[in-house]
C-alpha positions in Angstrom: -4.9 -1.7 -15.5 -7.8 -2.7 -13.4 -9.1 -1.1 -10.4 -8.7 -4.1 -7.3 -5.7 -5.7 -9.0 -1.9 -6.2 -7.8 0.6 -4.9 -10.2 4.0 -4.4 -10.5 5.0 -1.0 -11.9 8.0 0.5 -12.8 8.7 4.0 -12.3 10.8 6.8 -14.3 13.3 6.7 -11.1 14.1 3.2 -12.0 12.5 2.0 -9.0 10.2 -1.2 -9.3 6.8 -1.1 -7.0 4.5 -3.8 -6.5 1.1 -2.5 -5.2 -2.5 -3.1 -5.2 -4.6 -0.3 -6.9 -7.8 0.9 -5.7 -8.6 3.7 -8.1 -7.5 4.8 -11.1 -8.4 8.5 -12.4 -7.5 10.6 -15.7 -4.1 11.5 -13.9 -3.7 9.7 -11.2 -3.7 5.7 -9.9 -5.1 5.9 -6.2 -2.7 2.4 -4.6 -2.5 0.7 -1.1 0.5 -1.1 0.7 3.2 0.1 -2.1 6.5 -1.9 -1.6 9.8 -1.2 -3.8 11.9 -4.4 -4.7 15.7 -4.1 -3.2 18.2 -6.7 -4.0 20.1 -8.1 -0.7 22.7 -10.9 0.1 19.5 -13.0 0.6 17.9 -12.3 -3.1 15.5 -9.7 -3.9 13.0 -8.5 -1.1 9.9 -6.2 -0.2 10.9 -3.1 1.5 8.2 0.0 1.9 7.9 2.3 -0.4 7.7 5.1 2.1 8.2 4.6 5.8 7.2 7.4 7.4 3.3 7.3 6.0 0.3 5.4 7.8 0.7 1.9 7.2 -2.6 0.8 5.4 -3.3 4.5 4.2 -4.1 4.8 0.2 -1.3 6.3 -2.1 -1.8 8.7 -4.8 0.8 7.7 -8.2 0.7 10.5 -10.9 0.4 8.7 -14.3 3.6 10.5 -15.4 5.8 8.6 -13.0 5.4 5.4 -14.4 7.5 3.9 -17.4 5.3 0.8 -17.7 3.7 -1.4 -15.5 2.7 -5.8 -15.7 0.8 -8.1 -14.0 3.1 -9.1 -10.9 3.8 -12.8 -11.0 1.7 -15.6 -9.1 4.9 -16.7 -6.5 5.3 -13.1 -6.1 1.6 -11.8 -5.5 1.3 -14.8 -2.9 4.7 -13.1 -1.4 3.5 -9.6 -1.1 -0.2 -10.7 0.3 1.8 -12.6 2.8 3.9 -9.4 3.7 1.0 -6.4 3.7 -1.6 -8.8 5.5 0.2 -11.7 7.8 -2.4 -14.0 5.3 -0.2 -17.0 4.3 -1.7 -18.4 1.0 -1.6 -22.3 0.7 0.9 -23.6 -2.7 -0.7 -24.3 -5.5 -0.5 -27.7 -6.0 -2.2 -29.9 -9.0 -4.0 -33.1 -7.1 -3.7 -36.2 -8.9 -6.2 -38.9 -8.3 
């Protein structure tokens, strides 16, 4: 796990967090704009992780929480920059010439 990085990490709850980590001490992985994964009728969306903290505030994660964590996928990084900044990323498209 690198500091600056969006993973996707899956807690001892069961819960499945994607999040962008900022620090990462002996105990602890210091995270920003955590949002848990909820299936709907429409598919599976971003939700917040907690609603009643400050937005854009950082969020401490004790190591012993987590059951493993992964790289989040490409479609779905591009998804939750969209959702935690308003920043639409282009598609990646391969130009043939």
């Amino acid at each position: 796990m690198e500091a600056g990085k969006i993973y996707t990490i899956k807690l001892n709850s069961g819960e499945e967090v994607i999040t962008k980590v900022i620090e990462i001490t002996r105990d602890n992985i210091i995270v920003t704009d955590p949002v848990s994964i909820a299936p709907s009728q429409q598919g599976m969306q971003m939700i917040p992780s907690m609603f009643t903290a400050e937005a854009r505030g950082k969020v401490t994660l004790n190591t012993n929480a987590i059951t493993f964590y992964a790289n989040t996928d490409d479609n779905i990084k591009d998804k939750y920059i969209e959702a935690t900044t308003g920043i639409k990323l282009p598609d990646k498209k391969i130009v043939m010439g």
